[in-house]
TORROTOR-648440 format. One record per residue (C-alpha): x, y, z; residue in one letter. Coordinates in steps of 0.1 Angstrom, whole numbers, padded with zeros to 4 digits, always signed. Layout:
// TORROTOR-648440
XYZa...
This chain:
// TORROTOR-648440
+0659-0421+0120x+0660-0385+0123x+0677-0383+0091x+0652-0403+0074x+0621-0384+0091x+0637-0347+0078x+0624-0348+0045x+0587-0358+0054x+0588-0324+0081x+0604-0304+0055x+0577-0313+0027x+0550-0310+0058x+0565-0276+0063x+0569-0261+0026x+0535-0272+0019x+0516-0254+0047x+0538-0225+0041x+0524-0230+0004x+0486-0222+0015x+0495-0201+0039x+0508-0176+0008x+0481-0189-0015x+0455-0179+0011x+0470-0150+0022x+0472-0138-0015x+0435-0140-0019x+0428-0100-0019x+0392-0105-0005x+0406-0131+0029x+0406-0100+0050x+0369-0083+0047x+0358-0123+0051x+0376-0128+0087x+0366-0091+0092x+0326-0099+0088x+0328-0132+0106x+0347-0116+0136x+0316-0091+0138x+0290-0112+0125x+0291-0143+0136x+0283-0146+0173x+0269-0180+0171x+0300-0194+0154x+0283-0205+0132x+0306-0201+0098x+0333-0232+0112x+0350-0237+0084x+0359-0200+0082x+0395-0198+0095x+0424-0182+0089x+0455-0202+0071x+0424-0221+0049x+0416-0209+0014x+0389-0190+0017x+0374-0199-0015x+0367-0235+0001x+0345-0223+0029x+0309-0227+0035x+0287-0202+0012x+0321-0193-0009x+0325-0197-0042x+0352-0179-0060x+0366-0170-0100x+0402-0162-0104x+0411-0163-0065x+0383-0135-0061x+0351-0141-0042x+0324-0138-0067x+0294-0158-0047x+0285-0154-0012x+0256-0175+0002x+0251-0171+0037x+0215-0177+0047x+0190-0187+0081x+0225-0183+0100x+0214-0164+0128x+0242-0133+0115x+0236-0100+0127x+0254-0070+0130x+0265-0045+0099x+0278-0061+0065x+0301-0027+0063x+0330-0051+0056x+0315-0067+0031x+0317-0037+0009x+0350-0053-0003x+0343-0076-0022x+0344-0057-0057x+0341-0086-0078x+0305-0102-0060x+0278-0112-0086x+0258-0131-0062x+0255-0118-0024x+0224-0136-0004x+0219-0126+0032x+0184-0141+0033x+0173-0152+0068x+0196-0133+0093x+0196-0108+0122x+0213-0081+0102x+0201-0047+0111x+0209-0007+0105x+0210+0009+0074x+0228-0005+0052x+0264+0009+0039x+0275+0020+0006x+0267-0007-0022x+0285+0014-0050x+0318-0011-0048x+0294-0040-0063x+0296-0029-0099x+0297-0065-0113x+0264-0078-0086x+0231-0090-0102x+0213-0107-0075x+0209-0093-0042x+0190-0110-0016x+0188-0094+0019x+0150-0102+0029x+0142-0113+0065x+0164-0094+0078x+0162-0059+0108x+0175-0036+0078x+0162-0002+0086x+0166+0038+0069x+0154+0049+0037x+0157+0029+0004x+0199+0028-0001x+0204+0047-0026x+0235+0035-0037x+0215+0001-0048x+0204+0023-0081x+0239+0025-0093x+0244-0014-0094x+0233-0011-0133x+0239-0049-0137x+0213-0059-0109x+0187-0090-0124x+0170-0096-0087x+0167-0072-0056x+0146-0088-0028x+0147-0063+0003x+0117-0075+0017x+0106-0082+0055x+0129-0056+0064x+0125-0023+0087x+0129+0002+0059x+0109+0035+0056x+0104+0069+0034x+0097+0070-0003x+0102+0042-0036x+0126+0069-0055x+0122+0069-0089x+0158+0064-0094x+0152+0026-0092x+0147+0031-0133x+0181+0030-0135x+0179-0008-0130x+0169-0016-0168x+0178-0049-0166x+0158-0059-0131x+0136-0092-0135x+0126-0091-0094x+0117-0064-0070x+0100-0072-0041x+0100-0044-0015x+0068-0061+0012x+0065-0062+0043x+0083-0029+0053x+0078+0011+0062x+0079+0025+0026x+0054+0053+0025x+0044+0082-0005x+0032+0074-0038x+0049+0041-0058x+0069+0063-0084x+0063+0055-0122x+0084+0023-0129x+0091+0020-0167x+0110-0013-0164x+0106-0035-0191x+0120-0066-0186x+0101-0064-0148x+0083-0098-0142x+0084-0100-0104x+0071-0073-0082x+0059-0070-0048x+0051-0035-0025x+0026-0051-0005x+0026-0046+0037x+0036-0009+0033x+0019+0021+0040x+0018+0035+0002x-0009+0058-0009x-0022+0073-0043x-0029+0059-0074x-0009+0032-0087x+0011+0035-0120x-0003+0023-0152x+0030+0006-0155x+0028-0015-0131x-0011-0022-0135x-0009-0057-0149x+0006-0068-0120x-0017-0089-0095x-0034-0073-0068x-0011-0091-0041x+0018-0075-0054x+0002-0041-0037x-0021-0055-0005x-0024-0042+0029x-0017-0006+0015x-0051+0009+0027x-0041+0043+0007x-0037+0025-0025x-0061+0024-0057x-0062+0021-0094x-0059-0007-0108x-0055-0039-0098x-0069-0031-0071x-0106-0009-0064x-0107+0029-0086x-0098+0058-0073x-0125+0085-0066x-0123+0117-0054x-0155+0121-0020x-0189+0141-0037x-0192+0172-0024x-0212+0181+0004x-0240+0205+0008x-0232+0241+0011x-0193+0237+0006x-0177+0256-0023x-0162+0227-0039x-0155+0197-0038x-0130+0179-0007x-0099+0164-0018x-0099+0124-0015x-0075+0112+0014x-0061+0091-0016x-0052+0124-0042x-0036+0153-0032x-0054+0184-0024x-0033+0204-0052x-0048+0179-0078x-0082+0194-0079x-0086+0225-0090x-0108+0252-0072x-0132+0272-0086x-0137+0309-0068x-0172+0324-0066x-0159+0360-0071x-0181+0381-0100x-0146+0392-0106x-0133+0360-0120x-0162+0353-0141x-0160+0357-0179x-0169+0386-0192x-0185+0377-0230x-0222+0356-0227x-0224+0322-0247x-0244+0339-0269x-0216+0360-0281x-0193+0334-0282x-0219+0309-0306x-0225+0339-0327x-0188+0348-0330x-0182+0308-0338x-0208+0310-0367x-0191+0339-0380x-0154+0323-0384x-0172+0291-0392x-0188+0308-0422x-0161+0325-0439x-0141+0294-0440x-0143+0281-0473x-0149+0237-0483x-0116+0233-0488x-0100+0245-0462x-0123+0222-0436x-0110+0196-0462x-0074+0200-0459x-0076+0205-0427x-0096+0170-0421x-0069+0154-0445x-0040+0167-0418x-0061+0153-0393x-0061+0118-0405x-0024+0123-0416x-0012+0133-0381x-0031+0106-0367x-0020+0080-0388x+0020+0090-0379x+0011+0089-0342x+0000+0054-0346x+0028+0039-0363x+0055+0056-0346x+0032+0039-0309x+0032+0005-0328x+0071+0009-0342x+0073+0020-0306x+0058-0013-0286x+0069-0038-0314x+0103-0031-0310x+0099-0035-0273x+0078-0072-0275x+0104-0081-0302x+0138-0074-0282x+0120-0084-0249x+0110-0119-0265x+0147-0125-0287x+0161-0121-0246x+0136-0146-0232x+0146-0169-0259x+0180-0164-0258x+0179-0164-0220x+0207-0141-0192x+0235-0166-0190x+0252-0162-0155x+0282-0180-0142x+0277-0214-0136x+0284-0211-0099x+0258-0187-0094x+0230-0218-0084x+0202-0194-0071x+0200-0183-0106x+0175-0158-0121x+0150-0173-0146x+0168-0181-0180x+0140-0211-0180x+0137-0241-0206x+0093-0237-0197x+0074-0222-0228x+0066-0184-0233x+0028-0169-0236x+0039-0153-0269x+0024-0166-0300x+0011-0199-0296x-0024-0218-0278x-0023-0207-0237x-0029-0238-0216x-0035-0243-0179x-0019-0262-0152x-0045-0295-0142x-0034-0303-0106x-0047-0336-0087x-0068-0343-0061x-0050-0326-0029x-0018-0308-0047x-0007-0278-0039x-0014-0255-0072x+0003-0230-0087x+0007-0215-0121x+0027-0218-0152x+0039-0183-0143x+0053-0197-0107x+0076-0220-0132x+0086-0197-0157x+0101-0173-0130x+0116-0207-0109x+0149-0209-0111x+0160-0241-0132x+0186-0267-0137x+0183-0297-0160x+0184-0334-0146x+0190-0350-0176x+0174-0355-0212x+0152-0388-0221x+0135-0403-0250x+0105-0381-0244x+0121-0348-0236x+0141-0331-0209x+0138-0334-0169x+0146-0301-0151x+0145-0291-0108x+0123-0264-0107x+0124-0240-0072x+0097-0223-0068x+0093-0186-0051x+0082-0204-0024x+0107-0225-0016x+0088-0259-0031x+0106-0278-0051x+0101-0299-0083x+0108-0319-0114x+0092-0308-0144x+0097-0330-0174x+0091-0319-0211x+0076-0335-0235x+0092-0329-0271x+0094-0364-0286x+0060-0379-0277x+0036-0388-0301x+0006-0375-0286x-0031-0381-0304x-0050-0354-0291x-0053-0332-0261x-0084-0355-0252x-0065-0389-0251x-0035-0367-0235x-0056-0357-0205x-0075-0391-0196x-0044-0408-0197x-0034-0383-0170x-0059-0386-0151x-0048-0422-0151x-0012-0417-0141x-0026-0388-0115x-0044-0414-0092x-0012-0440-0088x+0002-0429-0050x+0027-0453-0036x+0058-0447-0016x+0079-0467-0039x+0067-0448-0073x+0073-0409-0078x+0042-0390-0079x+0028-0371-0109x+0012-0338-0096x+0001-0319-0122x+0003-0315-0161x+0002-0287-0185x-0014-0291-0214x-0011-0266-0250x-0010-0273-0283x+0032-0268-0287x+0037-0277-0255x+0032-0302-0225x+0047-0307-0195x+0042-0331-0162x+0056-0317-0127x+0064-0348-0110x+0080-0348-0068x+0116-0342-0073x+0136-0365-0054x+0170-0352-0037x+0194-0380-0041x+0210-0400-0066x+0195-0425-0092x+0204-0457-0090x+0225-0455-0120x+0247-0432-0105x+0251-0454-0074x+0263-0482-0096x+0286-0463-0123x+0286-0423-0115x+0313-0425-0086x+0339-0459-0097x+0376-0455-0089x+0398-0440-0060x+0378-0426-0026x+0345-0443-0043x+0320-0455-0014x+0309-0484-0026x+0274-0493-0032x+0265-0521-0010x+0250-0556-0008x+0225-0550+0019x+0218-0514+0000x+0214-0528-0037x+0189-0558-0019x+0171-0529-0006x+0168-0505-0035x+0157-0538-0054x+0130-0546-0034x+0119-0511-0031x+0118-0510-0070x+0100-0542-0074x+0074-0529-0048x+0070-0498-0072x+0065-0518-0107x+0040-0541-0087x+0019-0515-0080x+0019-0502-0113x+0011-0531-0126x-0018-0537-0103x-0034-0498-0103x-0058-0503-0130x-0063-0541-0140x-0090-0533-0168x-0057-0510-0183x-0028-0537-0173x-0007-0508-0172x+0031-0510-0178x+0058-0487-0171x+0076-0492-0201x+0108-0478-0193x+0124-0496-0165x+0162-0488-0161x+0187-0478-0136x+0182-0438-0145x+0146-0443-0140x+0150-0457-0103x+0156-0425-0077x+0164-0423-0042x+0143-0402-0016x+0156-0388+0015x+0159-0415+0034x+0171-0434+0004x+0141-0455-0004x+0135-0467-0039x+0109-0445-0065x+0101-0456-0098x+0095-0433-0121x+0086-0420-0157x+0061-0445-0156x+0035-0448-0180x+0047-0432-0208x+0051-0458-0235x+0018-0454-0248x+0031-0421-0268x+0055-0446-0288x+0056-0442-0320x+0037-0469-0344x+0071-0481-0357x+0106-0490-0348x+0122-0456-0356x+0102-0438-0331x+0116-0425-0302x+0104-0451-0276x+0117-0477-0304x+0150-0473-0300x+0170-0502-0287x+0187-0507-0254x+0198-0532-0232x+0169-0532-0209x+0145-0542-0241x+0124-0577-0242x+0132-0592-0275x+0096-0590-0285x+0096-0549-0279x+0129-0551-0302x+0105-0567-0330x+0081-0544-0330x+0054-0557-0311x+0039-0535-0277x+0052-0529-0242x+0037-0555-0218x+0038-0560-0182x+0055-0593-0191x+0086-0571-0211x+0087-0547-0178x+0099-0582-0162x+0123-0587-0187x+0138-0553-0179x+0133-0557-0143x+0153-0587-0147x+0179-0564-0166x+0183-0539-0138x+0188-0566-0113x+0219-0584-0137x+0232-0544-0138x+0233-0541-0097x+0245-0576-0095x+0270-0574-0120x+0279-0537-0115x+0286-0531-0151x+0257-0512-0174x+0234-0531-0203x+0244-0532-0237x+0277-0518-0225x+0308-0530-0250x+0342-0533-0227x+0371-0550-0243x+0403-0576-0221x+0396-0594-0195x+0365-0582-0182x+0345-0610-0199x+0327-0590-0218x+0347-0590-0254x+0343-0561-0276x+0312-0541-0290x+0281-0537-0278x+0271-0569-0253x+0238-0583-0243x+0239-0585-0209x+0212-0612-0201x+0229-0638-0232x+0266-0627-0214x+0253-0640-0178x+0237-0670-0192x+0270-0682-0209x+0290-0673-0181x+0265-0694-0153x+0264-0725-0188x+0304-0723-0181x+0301-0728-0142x+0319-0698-0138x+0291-0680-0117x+0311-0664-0092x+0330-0645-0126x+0296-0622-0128x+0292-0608-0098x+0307-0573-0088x+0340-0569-0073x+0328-0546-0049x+0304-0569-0032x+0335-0593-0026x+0347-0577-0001x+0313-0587+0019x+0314-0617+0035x+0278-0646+0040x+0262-0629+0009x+0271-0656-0017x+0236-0675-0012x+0215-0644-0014x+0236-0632-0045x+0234-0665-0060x+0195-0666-0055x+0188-0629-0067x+0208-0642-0100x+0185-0668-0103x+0155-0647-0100x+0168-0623-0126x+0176-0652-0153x+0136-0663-0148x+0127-0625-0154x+0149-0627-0183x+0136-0655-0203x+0132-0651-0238x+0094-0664-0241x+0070-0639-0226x+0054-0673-0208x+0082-0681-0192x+0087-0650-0173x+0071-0646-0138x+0044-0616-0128x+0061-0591-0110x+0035-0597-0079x+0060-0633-0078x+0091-0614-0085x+0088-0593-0057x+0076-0620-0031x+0111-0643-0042x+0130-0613-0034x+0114-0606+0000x+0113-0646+0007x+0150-0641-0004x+0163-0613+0019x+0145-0635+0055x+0152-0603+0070x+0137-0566+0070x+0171-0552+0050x+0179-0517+0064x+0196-0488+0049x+0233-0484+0046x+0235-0446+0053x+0272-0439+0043x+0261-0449+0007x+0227-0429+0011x+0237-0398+0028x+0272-0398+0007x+0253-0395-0025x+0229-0367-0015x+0245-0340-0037x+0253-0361-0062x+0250-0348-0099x+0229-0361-0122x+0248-0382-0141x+0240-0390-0182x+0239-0428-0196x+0261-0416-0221x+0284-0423-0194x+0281-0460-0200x+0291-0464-0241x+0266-0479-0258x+0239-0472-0230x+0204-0465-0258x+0184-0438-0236x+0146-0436-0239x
């Protein structure tokens, strides 16, 4: 016995000895345990220990076996982050949130950082100067802090600085003269600043520089100097310009000139006389000559500057991909050279403005039909999903906007809401709610094969009945309109957080294109046979691809999805709803269902009677098909009881990536 167990400790024993020496190799392991031990009171970090790979651990992410990403935020850390210093090869250090107090130590070490976030913290001391030297820094956020003393002007080192938000401290003087041109987010306000503010920085709002009492120019009220009072010799210096600004004027006879304007008009006249027509002439001609090379080495100047500046918003600041709380490289349209348009919120929604998106930080969900879908986070913390349109054929911006207003009104807590719209000539977008967890899509297909939580029976019944709820509504919002949703399908069905069905990109299909090559033409498996021919999106062919979605979570395989052997599919591209139907004609009924739900046992009389309800919704007629008001009450008359959540599936899925159909071959995406 002990013979045979030898190997298994040996193998037990060489591969913890293995990590130990991988971790202990990690150059950066020591200034980690370091700053916890001093740091972390609370105990909060857990998974930082030592014999671990450090690179694993909560608000870690690493490049090469070097910590290039640390997140650590709201974690109740205090202390110094001296040993932090370490960490030469950071590009991403965010501190937000924490007890962290004292001045802070020597930056200089972070030659490769470009966002710094340490706001909300008990920082104190003057501005660090060491933060000037970090040349590649995009966002610096040292707000809601303790610091003090002047803004240097140093801070122009920074050329490439998109954020600088310095509120909500002790800095005092005059803001120095920021020439930083790629600056679009800036913030001084809840200091104690005085004098004029910077022409440079005067296009910025006037909340970027409030509660300064000692402040003026513009944004904000102009700065005048107090009249002078009766009986003074001049005039008294403003509180908000410095005394050695205004120049004084003595009273002494001494000091006055000594030649009487009437010497100095007649001497004028005497010059003025003896110069001779064409001298006043050439010297107008060098007039206009020097003027006109002043203004086209000022427009050579700012054209070069408006050119490079909009070649890098086009071309976007491409970080690492690990580095999630990104700086704005965003998809959302520039101001430069084409119609502006303005947000249009709904009744109740918390606005914003299109500048709010273009400086959120944004990942994309996944391209459609229409456009692309991306998660937008705001400045403020809000999040959303904005989708644009590229593919739809819109009429006009009149037609565009009462459809909107349309979609706007439909609230239900089965169907994602539409909150707002943009509207411009070369661009439109809608900002819909952005829902956390997977779609159903990815629940189905995103996560097959070894360690997979399956996706199961009481869950699907649920997310089914959730969706039906959703379409119903839809259906029933406007009944002078008949509304459809037009794109039913498994990518189109998301999960809240507490993993309820939403329907969404609803309403849509009215920006098809006339004929059969447009982009909402294209065929897929979810497609009524009449939409296939050409004719319009009904409510009756959202049943048919209701019925669709229902044969892909019973069946567990995708629409229009070619999969050769034994599977029962054949080869090439299959129709899913003629597949079931000869399958059920061949009594083999028990052949479509998923594997998965197998393994559940009591559920073959529910399966069996959701199949049927997604053959009716199938039919080929239009006629034949049920309303989706009857769909939804079989499938509630079906389940007998309320179906509750399965929250290993839910919760297992809530960082899920968004997953593309391509992912299913032969998938058509709208």
């Amino acid at each position: 016995m002990a013979s045979t167990l030898s190997p298994y400790i040996l193998l037990l024993f060489f591969s913890h000895f293995v990590l130990i020496v991988h971790s202990s190799t990690n150059p950066d392991l020591e200034s980690l345990i370091s700053f916890k031990t001093l740091s972390d009171p609370s105990k909060k970090l857990t998974t930082w220990k030592t014999g671990t790979d450090p690179c694993t651990w909560t608000g870690v992410s690493c490049v090469k076996n070097r910590v290039t990403r640390l997140v650590l935020e709201n974690l109740n850390l205090q202390g110094s982050i001296e040993p932090l210093t370490s960490l030469t090869q950071l590009r991403v250090l965010s501190l937000k949130g924490n007890r962290f107090s004292g001045s802070l130590p020597t930056l200089s070490n972070f030659t490769s950082l470009k966002l710094l976030f340490l706001s909300n913290n008990r920082f104190s001391g003057e501005f660090p100067s060491t933060v000037t030297s970090l040349f590649r820094l995009y966002r610096l956020d040292l707000s809601n802090n303790n610091f003090s003393g002047e803004i240097p002007a140093k801070v122009n080192r920074l050329t490439h600085l998109l954020t600088l938000r310095l509120n909500e401290n002790q800095f005092s003087g005059l803001i120095p003269e920021l020439h930083l041109p790629n600056l679009q987010d800036f913030n001084v306000s809840g200091n104690i600043l005085s004098g004029e503010i910077p022409e440079t920085l005067s296009g910025f709002s006037g909340s970027s520089f409030g509660e300064n009492p000692f402040l003026c120019g513009a944004p904000l009220k102009k700065c005048e100097a107090e009249p002078s009072k009766p009986g003074s010799e001049g005039a008294i210096a403003s509180p908000l310009v410095p005394s050695s600004r205004i120049p004084t004027v003595s009273s002494s006879p001494s000091t006055m000139p000594t030649t009487t304007p009437t010497t100095n008009v007649k001497s004028h006249e005497k010059r003025a006389s003896k110069m001779s027509p064409m001298v006043l002439i050439a010297i107008i001609v060098g007039d206009v000559l020097v003027l006109g090379i002043v203004c086209l080495l000022l427009y050579c100047y700012f054209w070069r500057n408006y050119s490079s500046k909009s070649k890098e918003e086009k071309k976007g600041l491409k970080l690492f991909e690990s580095e999630k709380i990104v700086y704005s490289s965003s998809p959302y349209p520039t101001q430069g050279g084409f119609e502006r348009g303005r947000m249009v919120f709904f009744e109740g929604e918390k606005r914003f403005e299109l500048e709010d998106l273009l400086r959120a930080s944004a990942e994309m969900l996944g391209k459609g039909g229409f456009g692309t879908a991306y998660k937008a986070v705001l400045d403020d913390g809000n999040v959303v999903a904005v989708k644009r349109l590229k593919d739809a054929q819109i009429a006009g911006k009149r037609e565009f906007e009462q459809h909107m207003e349309v979609l706007g009104r439909i609230r239900h807590p089965n169907v994602v809401s539409l909150r707002a719209y943009y509207f411009a000539r070369e661009e439109k977008l809608l900002v819909y709610d952005y829902m956390p967890n997977a779609t159903l899509f990815w629940l189905l297909h995103g996560n097959r094969g070894p360690g997979r939580t399956p996706l199961d029976w009481t869950t699907r019944l649920k997310i089914a009945a959730g969706a039906a709820k959703g379409v119903t509504f839809i259906h029933n919002s406007c009944k002078s309109l008949k509304l459809t949703h037009g794109n039913i399908k498994s990518t189109n069905i998301l999960l809240d957080k507490q993993g309820n069905a939403r329907v969404s990109d609803f309403g849509l299909s009215i920006f098809n294109g006339p004929s059969p090559s447009g982009a909402g033409n294209r065929p897929n498996g979810y497609r009524a046979p009449e939409v296939l021919d050409g004719r319009k999106q009904s409510q009756k062919s959202d049943v048919y691809s209701f019925g669709v979605l229902l044969l892909e979570m019973l069946t567990g395989k995708c629409p229009s999805a070619g999969e050769s052997g034994g599977s029962g599919y054949g080869g090439g591209v299959i129709d899913l709803p003629r597949w079931v139907q000869s399958v059920v004609r061949e009594e083999w009924t028990a052949e479509v269902f998923d594997l998965e739900l197998m393994r559940y046992k009591d559920i073959e009389e529910e399966m069996v009677g959701l199949l049927q309800i997604a053959m009716s919704c199938t039919a080929a007629s239009p006629d034949q098909r049920p309303r989706m008001s009857h769909v939804l009450k079989m499938i509630e008359d079906l389940r007998g009881v309320e179906v509750s959540p399965c929250h290993d599936t839910a919760e297992s899925v809530s960082d899920s990536p968004s997953l593309s159909e391509d992912a299913c071959a032969g998938t058509a995406s709208q």
